[in-house]
N, C-alpha and C positions, 0 to 999 in steps of 0.2 A: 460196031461191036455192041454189044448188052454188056453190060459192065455191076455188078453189085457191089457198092464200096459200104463198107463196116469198118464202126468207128463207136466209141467211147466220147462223146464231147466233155470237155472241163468243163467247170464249174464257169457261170458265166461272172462271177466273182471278179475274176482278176482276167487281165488280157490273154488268151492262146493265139500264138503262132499258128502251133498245128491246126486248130479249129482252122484259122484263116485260112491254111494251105489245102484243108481236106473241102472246104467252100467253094477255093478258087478253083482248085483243079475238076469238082464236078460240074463248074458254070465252065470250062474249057471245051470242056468234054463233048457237054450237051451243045455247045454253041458249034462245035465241031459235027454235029449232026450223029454221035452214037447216043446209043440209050445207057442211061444210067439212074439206077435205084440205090435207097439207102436201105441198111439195117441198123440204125442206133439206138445207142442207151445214152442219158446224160446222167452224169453227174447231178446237177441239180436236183433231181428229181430224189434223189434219197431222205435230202431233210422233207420229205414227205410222208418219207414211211413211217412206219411205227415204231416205238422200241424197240422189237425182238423184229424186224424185220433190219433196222440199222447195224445192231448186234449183229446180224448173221452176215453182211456184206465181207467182211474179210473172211467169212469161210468159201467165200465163191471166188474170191481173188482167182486161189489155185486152178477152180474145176466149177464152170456154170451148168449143170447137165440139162436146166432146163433151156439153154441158149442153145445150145449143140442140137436138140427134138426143135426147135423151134427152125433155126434157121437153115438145117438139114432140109424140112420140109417146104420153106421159099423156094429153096435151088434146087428140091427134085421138082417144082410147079414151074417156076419159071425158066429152068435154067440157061442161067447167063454164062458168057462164055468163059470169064473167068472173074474172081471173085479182088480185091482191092481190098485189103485187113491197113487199118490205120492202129490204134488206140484200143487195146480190145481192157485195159484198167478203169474201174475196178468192177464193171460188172457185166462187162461180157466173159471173159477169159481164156483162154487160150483153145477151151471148146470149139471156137469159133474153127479152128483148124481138123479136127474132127469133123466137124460138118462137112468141109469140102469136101474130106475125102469119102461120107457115109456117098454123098450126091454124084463125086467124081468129076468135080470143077473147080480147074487148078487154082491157084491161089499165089498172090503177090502181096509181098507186106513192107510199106515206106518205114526205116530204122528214123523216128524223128529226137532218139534220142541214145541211152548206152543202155534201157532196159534187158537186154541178153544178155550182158554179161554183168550188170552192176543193177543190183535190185531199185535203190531209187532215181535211176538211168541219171546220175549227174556226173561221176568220176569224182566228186567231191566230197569233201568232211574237214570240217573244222574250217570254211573259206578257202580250203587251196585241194588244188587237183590230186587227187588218189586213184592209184587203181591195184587197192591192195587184192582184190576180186578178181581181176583180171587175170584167167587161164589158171584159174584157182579152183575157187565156188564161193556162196554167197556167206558163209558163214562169218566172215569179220565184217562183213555191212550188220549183223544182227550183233556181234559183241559190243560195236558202238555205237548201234541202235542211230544207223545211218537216215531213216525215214523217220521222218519228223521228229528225232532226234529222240524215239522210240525204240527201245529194244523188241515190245509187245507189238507195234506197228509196224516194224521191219517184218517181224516171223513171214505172215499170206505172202510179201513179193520174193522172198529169199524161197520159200517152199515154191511158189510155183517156177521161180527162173528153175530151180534142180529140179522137178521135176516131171518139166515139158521144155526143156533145153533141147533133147533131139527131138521132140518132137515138129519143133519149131524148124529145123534145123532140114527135117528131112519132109517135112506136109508143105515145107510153101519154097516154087518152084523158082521166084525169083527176089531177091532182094533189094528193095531201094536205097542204097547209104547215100545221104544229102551232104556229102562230101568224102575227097579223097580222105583225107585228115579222119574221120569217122572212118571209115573203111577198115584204114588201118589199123585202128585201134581193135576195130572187133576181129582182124585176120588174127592178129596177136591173141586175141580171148577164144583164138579155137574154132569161130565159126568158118563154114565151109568157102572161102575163098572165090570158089568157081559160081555160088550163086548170089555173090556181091556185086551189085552194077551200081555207078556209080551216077545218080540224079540229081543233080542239083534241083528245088524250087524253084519256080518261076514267080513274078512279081508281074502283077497287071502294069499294062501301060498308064502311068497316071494322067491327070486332066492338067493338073498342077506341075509345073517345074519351074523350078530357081529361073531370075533375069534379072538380079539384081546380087551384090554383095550378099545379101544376107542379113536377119537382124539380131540372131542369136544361135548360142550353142545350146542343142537341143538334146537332152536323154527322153527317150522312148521306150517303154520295158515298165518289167512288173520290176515291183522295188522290195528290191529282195538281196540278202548279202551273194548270194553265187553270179550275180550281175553285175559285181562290184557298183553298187550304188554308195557304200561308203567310200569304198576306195578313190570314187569321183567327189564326196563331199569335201576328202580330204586335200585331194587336188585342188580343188574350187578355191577353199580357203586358202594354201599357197598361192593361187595366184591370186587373189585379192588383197593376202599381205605386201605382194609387190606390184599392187596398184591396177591389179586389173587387166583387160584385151580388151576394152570397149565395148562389149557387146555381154548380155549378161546371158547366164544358165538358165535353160528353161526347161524342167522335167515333168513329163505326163506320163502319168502310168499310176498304178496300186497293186497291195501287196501288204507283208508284215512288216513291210519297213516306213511301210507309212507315218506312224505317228512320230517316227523320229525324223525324216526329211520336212514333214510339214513340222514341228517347231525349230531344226533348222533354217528352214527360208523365211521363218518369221519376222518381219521388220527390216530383211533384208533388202536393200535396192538392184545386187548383184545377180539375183535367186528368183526363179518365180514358179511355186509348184502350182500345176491347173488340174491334178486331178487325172481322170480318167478319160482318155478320148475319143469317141467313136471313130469308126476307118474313114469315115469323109474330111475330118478335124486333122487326124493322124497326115492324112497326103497333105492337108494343105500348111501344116506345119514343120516336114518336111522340104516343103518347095520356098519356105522364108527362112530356112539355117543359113549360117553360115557353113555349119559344121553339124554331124551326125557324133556323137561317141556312144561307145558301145566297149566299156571294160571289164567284160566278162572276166570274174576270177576263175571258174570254171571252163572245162574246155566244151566249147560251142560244137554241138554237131552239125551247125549251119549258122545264121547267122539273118534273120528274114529283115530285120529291122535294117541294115547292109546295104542290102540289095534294092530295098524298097528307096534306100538315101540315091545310090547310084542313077536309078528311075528318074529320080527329079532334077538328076542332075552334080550333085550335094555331096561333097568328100564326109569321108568318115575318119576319126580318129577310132581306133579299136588297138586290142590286146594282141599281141604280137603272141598268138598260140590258139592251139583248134585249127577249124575253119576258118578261123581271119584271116589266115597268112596266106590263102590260096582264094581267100577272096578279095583283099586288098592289095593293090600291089603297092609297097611303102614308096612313098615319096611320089607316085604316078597317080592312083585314084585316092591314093587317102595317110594316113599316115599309122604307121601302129609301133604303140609302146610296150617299152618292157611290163609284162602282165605285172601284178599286184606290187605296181611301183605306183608310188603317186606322185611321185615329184619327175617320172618319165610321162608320167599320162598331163601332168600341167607342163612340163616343155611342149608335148607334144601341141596341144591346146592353144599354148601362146605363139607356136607355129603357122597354125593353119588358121588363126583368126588375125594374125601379122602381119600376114603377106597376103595381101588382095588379088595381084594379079596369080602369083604362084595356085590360090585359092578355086581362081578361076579356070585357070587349064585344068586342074585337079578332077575339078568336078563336070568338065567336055570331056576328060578321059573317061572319070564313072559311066556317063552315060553311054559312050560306046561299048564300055563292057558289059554293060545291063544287055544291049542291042545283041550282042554277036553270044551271048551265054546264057542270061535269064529271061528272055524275054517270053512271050504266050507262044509264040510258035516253037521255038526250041523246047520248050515246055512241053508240049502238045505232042511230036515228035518222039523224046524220048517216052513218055509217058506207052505213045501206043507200041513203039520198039518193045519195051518189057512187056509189057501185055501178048504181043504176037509173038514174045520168047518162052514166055510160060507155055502156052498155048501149044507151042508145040512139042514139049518138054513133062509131061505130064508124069508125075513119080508116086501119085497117090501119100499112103504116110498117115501118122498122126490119129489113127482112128477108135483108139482106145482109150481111157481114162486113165490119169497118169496115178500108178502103184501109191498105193496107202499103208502105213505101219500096222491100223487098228483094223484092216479088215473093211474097211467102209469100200462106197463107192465115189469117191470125189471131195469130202469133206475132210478137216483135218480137227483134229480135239484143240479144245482150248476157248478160251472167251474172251476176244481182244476188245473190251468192252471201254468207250470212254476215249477210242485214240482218235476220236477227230475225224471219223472218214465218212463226212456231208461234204467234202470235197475237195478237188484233186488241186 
């Protein structure tokens, strides 16, 4: 197949998942012998611009017209047979679905989060799961200025979810939710049901895997409160008032919560923050846990860091909500706690770094479920299934600029000047 996947990359700032998964799946692809091209924007790239160039990024949020002429004319040049939308925030937009259908090359889009129905795609506010949004509209995500805890920076993703909702809805022929658990949530927010499939990410076979106990409990993730990374500092500290598991916390990753974990682990001997890890560091740190945690307060619409433990072998302790509960199976590959409990997430902890032997069938379970669900071939597999469903399913859609109060064509009044958006 000819494949064009379009994508928004993150700021290379802090760790992306999805960066990873939009990577791996196009080295699958190509290694799988189809052709496949990019069209991206990054992130990065805006602390480049100029003032009034930075200034104007959240008026494209909604409507990029010049993405829409631009990548229209790739796909009437090359056309591929069908087009892969990952990330189109903050500077492609939703145009991007216009395109396909000015060129008439159906289009698939991986859901790697809850942006369709909840404008800052987390279901979160204030640390705990919401979904006041949900089969609503976006209006209470901007009353409590749910994006960066902006009212002004909420407005662009609240305007463009209302008003390229069907568009989205009806221009892209098949949907990937990266779990049932996601799925679900979005069937409840309205979206079309029938063109929801459900994909899990795959995870590379790693080089690295566990063969020994293990020498610590590892957190992996940007450090950030919807990760419950306090909710883990606070557990830590319980178990060190009762003396410990043997084996100390070792958390890699960055984020805005950085300068509070790092004087946290400060002078500590339990604790040891390393920073930021490249993906060769990330496996091989993996394959030395005892234990993977992952205590999302928020609901997870997948869970990558999970999957990747399973690979090596490696139980996970994770939040008993989201995706975790249909990726872990409690007590077989890994164990999950009551969500923003800490004193459930340190039993859970002092469990599975307790029991050695229990430890170790845990983590021979992970890896056959890695085996028989995430791995590159199952990957590959479903990958090209949705691709050959589009394909024959073709509904067009989406080929007009989404309606404006003032009479414009694509931009909206206002000057969200100052909110931060050199990066995602």
């Amino acid at each position: 197949m000819h494949i064009l996947v379009v994508h928004n990359r993150y700021s290379s700032a802090q760790p992306s998942g999805e960066n990873n998964v939009v990577d791996q799946e196009v080295g699958l692809l190509r290694a799988a012998g189809h052709r496949v091209e990019l069209f991206e924007r990054r992130s990065d790239d805006i602390a480049t611009r100029s003032l009034p160039g930075k200034v104007a990024v959240p008026l494209l949020v909604p409507w990029n017209p010049a993405v829409r002429s631009e990548l229209a004319g790739r796909l009437r040049g090359e056309r591929p047979d069908v087009v892969h939308i990952h990330n189109v925030f903050p500077l492609l937009s939703p145009a991007v679905l216009a395109a396909c259908a000015d060129a008439g090359v159906p289009a698939v889009a991986t859901l790697h989060n809850y942006n369709q129905i909840c404008p800052p795609g987390t279901l979160q506010r204030d640390g705990r799961p919401c979904t006041e949004c949900v089969g609503s509209g976006p209006l209470p995500a901007v009353r409590h200025g749910c994006y960066r805890n902006s009212r002004l920076a909420t407005v662009p993703l609240a305007v463009s979810l209302s008003v390229n909702r069907r568009r989205w809805w009806s221009g892209v022929e098949r949907f990937f939710c990266i779990s049932a658990a996601q799925r679900d949530v979005l069937v409840r927010g309205g979206m079309p049901p029938e063109r929801l499939a459900v994909k899990h990410n795959f995870v590379p076979d790693p080089q690295d895997r566990r063969t020994g106990p293990g020498e610590y409990v590892l957190y992996l993730g940007r450090l950030a409160e919807a990760k419950g990374v306090r909710l883990l500092m606070a557990a830590w500290d319980e178990i060190t008032a009762g003396g410990g598991v043997g084996v100390p916390l070792v958390i890699a990753g960055a984020g805005p919560l950085e300068p509070e974990v790092t004087a946290w682990a400060a002078g500590r001997e339990d604790v040891r923050y390393v920073g930021l890890y490249d993906p060769e560091e990330c496996r091989r740190a993996i394959a030395r846990a005892v234990a993977v945690v992952a205590p999302s307060t928020w609901l997870e619409a997948f869970g990558l860091v999970v999957v990747e433990a399973m690979a090596a072998g490696v139980p996970t302790v994770a939040a008993g909500h989201g995706a975790f509960v249909e990726l872990v199976e409690d007590g077989v590959t890994g164990l999950l706690h009551q969500p923003g409990e800490p004193a459930s997430l340190a039993s859970c902890l002092r469990r599975i770094a307790g029991e050695p032997a229990r430890n170790q069938e845990m983590g021979q379970a992970a890896r056959r479920r890695y085996e028989s669900g995430f791995s590159p071939a199952v990957g590959l597999e479903r990958l090209v299934d949705g691709y050959r469903t589009a394909m024959a399913g073709r509904s067009g859609g989406g080929d007009s600029p989404p309606p404006v109060k003032d009479g414009s064509t694509g931009s909206r009044r206002g000057n969200p000047r100052g909110q931060g958006w050199g990066s995602q």
